[in-house]
C-alpha positions in Angstrom: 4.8 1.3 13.0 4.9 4.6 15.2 1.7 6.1 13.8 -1.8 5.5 15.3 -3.2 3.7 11.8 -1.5 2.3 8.4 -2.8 4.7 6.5 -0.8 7.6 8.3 2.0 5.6 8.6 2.4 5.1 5.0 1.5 8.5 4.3 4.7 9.8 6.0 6.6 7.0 4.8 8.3 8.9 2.0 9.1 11.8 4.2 10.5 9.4 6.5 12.1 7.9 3.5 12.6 10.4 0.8 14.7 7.3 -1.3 14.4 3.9 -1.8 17.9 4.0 -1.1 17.4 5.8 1.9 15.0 3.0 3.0 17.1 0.4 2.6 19.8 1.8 4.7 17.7 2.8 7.3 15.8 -0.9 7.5 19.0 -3.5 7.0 22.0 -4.0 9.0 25.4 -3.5 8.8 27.5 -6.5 8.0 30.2 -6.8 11.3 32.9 -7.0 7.8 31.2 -3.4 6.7 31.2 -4.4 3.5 27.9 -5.3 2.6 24.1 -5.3 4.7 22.1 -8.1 6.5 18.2 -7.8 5.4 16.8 -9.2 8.4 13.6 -10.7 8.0 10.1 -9.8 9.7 8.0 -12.2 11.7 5.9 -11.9 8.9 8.3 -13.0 6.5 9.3 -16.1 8.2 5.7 -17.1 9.2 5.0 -16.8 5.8 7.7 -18.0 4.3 8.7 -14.9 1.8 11.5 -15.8 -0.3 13.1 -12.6 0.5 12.6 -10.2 3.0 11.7 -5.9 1.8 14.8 -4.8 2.0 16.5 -6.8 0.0 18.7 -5.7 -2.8 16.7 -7.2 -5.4 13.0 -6.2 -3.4 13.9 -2.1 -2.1 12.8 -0.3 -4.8 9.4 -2.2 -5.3 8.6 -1.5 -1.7 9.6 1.8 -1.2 7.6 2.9 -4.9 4.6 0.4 -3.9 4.3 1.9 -0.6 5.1 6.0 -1.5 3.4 5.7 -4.6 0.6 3.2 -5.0 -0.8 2.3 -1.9 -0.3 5.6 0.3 -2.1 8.1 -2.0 -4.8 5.0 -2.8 -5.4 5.1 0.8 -5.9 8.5 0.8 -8.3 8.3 -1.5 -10.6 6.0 0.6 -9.5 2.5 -0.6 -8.3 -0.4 2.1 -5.2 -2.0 1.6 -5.7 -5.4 3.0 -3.8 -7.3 5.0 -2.7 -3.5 6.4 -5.6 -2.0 7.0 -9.3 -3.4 8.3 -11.3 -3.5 4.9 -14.8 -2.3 6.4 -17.2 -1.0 3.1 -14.3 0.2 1.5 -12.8 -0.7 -2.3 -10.2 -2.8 -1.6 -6.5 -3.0 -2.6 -5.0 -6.6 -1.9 -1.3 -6.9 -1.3 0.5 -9.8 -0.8 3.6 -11.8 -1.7 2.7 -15.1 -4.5 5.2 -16.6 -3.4 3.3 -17.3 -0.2 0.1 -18.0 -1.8 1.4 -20.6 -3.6 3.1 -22.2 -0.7 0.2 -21.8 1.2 -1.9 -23.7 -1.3 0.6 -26.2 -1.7 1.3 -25.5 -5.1 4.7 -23.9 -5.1 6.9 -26.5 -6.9 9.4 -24.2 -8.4 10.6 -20.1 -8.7 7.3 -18.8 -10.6 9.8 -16.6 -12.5 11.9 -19.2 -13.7 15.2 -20.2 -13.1 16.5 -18.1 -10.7 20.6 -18.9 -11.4 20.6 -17.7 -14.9 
């Protein structure tokens, strides 16, 4: 992140961004084939084990709207959006991936969304 704080950061972010699509080309790789993109995951992402990194072709458009829509302008607004920003006596906004959680907790046995071939 290039800006001093989260909240400025994602506060330019559609500027810097201006489409999910946009987004997406700008944060995966091109295959050496040029035929499709690599979505390199984030040390975040692997630490936590997300089942897909925020790129992905599935995942772009949730982050891109989440961040340029939701959690920018609530951030504006005064609230913290934890784990991004330090909560101090603000409302808070809690993002995370449930994936994770329920990994974390040991309780991930299967896709919470159901089958995931069909």
């Amino acid at each position: 992140i290039d800006k001093k704080d989260w909240s400025s950061w994602a506060t330019s972010f559609a500027q810097r961004y201006p489409t999910p699509e946009a987004f997406r080309e700008a944060t995966s790789v091109q295959t050496a084939s040029q035929a499709s993109r690599s979505e390199p995951k984030r040390e975040t992402d692997i630490r936590h084990k997300t089942p897909l990194p925020l790129q992905n072709l599935r995942m772009y458009k949730q982050t891109w709207w989440a961040i340029s829509a939701v959690f920018a302008p609530l951030a504006a607004k005064g609230f913290a959006v934890v784990p991004c920003m330090a909560a101090g006596r603000k409302p808070l906004i809690m993002e995370s991936c449930p994936a994770s959680v329920l990994k974390r907790l040991g309780l991930y046995s299967e896709p919470y969304k159901g089958n995931q071939d069909g």
